[in-house]
N, C-alpha and C positions, 0 to 999 in steps of 0.2 A: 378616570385616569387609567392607563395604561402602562407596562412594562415593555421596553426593547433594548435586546438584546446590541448594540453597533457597533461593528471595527469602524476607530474615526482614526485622521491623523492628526495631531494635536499643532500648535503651531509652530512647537519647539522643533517637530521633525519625527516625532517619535508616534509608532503605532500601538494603538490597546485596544481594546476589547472592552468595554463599559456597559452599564446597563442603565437604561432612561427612562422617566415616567413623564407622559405626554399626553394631551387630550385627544392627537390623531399623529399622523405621519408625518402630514405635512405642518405641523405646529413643532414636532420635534427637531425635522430638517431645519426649518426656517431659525429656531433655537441656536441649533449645533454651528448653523453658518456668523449667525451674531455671533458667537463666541468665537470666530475664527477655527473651527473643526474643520477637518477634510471628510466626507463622510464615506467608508468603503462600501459597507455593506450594514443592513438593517433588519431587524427577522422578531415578530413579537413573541415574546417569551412566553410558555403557557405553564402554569403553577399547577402541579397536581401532587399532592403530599410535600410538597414542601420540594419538590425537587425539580427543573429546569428541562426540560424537554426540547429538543431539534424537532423539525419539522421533516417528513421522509423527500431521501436525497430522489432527485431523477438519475434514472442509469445515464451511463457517460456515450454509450453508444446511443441514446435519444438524443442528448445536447450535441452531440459529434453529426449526428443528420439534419437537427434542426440549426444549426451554425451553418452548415454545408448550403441546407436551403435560403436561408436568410441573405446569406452573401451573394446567390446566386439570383433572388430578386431584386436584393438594391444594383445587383449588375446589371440587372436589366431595364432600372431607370427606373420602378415602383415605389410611391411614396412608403415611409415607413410603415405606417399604420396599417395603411391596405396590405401590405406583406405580411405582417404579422397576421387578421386577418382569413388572408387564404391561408394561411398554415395552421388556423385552429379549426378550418372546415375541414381538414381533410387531416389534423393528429388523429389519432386514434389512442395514443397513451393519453390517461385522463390524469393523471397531476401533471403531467407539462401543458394540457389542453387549458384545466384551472389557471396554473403559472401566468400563462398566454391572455390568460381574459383580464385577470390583474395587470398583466403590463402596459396591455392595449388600453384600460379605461384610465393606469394613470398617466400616459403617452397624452391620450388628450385631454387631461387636464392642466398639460402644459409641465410635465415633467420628462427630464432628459432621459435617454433610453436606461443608461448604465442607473440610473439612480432607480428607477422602476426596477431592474432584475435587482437590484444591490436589496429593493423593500422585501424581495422573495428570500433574501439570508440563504441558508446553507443550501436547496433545492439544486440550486447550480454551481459545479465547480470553482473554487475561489480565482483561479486562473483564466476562466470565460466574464469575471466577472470586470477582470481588469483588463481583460484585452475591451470589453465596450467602451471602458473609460479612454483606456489609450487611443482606443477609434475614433472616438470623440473628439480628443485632444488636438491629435494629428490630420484630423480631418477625413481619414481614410476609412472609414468604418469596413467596409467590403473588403479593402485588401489583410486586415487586421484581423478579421473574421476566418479568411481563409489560412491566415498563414496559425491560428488559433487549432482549423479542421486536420493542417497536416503535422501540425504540433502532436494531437489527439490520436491520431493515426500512427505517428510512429513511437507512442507511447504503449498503444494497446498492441502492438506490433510484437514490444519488447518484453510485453508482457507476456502476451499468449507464448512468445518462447519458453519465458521463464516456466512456466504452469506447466507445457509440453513435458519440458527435460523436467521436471519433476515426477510429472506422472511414474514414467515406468520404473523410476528407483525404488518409488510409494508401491505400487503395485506388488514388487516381487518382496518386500520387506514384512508388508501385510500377510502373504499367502503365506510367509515364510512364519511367521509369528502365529497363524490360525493352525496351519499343519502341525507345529509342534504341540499344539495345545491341546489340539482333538487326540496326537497320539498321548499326551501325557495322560489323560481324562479318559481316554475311551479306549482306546489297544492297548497300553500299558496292564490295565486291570484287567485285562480280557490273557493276556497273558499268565498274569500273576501267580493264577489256578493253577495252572496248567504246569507252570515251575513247581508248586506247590507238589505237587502230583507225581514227578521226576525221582521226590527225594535228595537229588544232587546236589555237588557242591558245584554253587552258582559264580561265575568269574565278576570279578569286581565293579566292571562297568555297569554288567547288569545289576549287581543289588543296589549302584549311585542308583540307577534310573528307577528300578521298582522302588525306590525310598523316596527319592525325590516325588514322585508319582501319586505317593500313599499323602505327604505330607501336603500336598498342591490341593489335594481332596480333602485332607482334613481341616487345612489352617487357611486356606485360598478364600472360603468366603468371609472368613473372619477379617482376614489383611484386605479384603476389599472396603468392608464397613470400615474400617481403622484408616484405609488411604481416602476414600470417598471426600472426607470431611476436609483433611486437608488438600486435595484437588481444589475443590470448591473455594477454597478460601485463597489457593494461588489464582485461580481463572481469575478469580473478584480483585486481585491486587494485579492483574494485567491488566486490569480494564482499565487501570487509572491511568493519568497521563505519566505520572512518576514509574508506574510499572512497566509502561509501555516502553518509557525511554531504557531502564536498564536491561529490560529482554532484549532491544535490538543493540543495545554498547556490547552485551554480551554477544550477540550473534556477529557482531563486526571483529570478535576475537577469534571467533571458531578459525582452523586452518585452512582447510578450502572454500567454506563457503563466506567466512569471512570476505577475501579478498571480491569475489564477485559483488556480493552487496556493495560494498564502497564503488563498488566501477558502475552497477546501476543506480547508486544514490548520488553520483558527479553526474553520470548522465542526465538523471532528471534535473538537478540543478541546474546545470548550463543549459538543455534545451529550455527550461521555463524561462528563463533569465533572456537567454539568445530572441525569445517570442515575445516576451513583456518589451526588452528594450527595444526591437524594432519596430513595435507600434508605435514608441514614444512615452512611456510610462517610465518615472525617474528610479535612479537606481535603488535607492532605499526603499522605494512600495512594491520594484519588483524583487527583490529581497525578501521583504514580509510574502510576499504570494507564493512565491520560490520555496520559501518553506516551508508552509501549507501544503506545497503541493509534493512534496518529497514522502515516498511510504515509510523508511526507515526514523523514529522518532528522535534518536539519539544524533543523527544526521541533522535532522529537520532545526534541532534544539540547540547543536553547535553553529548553525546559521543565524539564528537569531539571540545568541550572544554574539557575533561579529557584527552585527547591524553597527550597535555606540559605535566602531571604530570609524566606517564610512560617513556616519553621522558628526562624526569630527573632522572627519575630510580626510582621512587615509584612503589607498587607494585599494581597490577591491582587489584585488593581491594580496596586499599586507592582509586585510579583512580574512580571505580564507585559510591563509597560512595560519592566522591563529587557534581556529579549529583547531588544527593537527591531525587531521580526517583525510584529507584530498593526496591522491599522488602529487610527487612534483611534478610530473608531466604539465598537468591542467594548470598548476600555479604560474609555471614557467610560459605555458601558451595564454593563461590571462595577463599576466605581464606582459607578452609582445604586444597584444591586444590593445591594450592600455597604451603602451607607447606611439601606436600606429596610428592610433586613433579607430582602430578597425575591431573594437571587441568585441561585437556584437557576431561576425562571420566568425571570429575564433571561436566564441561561447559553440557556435554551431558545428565548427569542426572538432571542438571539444566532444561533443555531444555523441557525433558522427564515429570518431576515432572510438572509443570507447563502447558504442554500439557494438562497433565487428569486436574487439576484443572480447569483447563480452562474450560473442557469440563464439570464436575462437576456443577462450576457455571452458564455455559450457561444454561443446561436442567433445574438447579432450578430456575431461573429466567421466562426461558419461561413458567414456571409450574406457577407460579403466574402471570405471563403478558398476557399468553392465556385469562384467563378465567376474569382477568379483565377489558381489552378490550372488551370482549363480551358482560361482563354485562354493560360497560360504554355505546356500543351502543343500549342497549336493553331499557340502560333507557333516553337517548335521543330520539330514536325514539316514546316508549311508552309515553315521554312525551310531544312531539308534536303530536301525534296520540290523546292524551288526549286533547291536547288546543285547537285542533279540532275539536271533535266530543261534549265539556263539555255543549257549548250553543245550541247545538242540546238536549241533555239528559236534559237541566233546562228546555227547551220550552216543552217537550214533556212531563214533571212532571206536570207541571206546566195546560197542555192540561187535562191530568187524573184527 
């Protein structure tokens, strides 16, 4: 017997996460289908101290070219198999090459595409995994495939912004935090003599600094043993799902960067949602993936308590007003949506609208954060440059 890991959907409606013991794969699916299960996704669990292990994920930019390829040989009229196939003689990443031999041998064994990538579990983004099924569904595998690749694209799009306009805030914060350290630690004391030597009476700035300086040396490795430990023990309460959520509910209060997070955590919601429903996947599974697929966890977790409401037949509207997360903008353009019958192109101009905003507010933010950071370190540095040199400039007045 065996352990596996399955998100099934039960036949109440409701999605979980269970874990199953079975003599093969195919003895558990066939199980999970007698009992009326929906089965999402499947991945065997492997035991090592007692503790549950994932299997390593493929980058998104592999599944992003092999999605891209895939769609563009069933375009071309190629049996399934045979596509798969030529696309593991010429992978060259070797766990998606693995992925690829698994799929292809249980392909023909008479299993349907998405149920084969679903036995690979986490390896593939939860989002590729339901776009095969809704390919499936709807009959369209290729066109579902593709709108999957430009989903993927203008996700990583939104990203590599994000990371950009990080960079140079991170960059000048850093150099600004190393410079003062090396003068605290290394010129300071190289000074210090040399005051010593003067005899003078030293101006107030300078004795803060040459104290602060003495004490950084003295007490700095000891406050590092003493922080070490509780570091350590915050990283390990981030790692958990429950830390996860209240670092990013915290980070959705911050002033400025709050507001951004929520404009890319609607974004990712309505573009997964906008790609799920228009393959043909029902609104409660693209829901569950929706929120999977969302990076903010507190985001991700106000999603999935709004599920029960849809699940009772409210209309996804009401569902995300209950959050209390989303602009009214987005609620008010899923409401038309809903009425028009036309949510699924809302979800997109949702998606869309809030893209440029985003990008909107990042550039005017860096436009003020550039040049404040500059001047913040221009005037720490000038004012320890000054606490420095100020009982040199009195002694040497003082000389004239």
């Amino acid at each position: 017997m065996a352990d596996y890991v399955c998100k099934v959907g039960t036949p109440a409606g409701e999605i979980l996460e269970r874990s199953f013991s079975a003599e093969d794969e195919g003895a558990l699916r066939a199980d999970l289908e007698r009992q009326g299960y929906y089965l999402f996704s499947m991945h065997r669990a492997l035991a090592v101290s007692g503790l549950s292990l994932r299997r390593e994920r493929i980058k998104n930019d592999v599944v992003l070219l092999f999605a891209q390829e895939l769609a563009a040989l069933l375009k071309a009229g190629l049996p399934l198999v045979q596509a798969i196939e030529i696309m593991m003689e010429r992978q060259r990443d070797p766990l998606l090459k693995r992925s690829l031999a698994a799929v292809r041998d249980k392909i023909k064994s008479g299993t349907s595409l998405s149920d084969a990538f679903a036995a690979e579990g986490d390896r593939f983004p939860a989002i590729f995994s339901a776009s095969l099924v809704a390919g499936e569904r709807s009959g369209n595998l290729e066109g579902v495939l593709r709108r999957f690749v430009q989903y993927e694209r203008l996700t990583q799009t939104v990203r590599k912004k994000a990371v950009s306009a990080a960079i140079y805030p991170a960059a000048v914060l850093t150099i600004m935090v190393v410079l003062m350290a090396v003068m605290t630690v290394v010129v300071i004391p190289a000074f210090q003599g040399f005051y010593e030597g003067l005899n003078a009476e030293l101006p107030l700035v300078t004795k803060l600094l040459l104290g602060f300086s003495s004490s950084a040396r003295k007490f700095g490795p000891w406050v590092l043993l003493v922080t070490i430990p509780f570091v350590l023990v915050g990283l390990a309460a981030l790692r958990t799902d429950a830390g996860r959520i209240r670092r990013d509910r915290f980070l959705l209060t911050l002033p400025l960067i709050g507001p951004l997070l929520r404009m890319y955590s609607t974004s990712q919601l309505a573009r997964t949602l906008a790609t799920l429903l228009a393959g043909g996947l029902p609104l409660l599974s693209a829901l569950e993936v929706a929120a999977s697929a969302i990076g903010n966890r507190a985001v991700a977790s106000a999603v999935r308590l709004a599920m029960p409401l849809v699940r009772e037949g409210k209309s996804l509207m009401v569902a995300l007003d209950s959050m209390r997360l989303l602009d009214p903008v987005a609620l008010e353009m899923v409401k038309v949506g809903e009425q028009t019958g036309a949510l699924t192109d809302m979800l997109s101009a949702i998606s869309d609208f809030f893209d440029e905003e985003l990008d909107t507010r990042v550039a005017r933010l860096l436009a003020l954060v550039e040049p404040a950071m500059l001047m913040l370190m221009a005037v720490v540095v000038a004012g320890m440059l000054l606490a420095f040199y100020m009982p040199m400039f009195q002694i040497f007045s003082t000389l004239a």
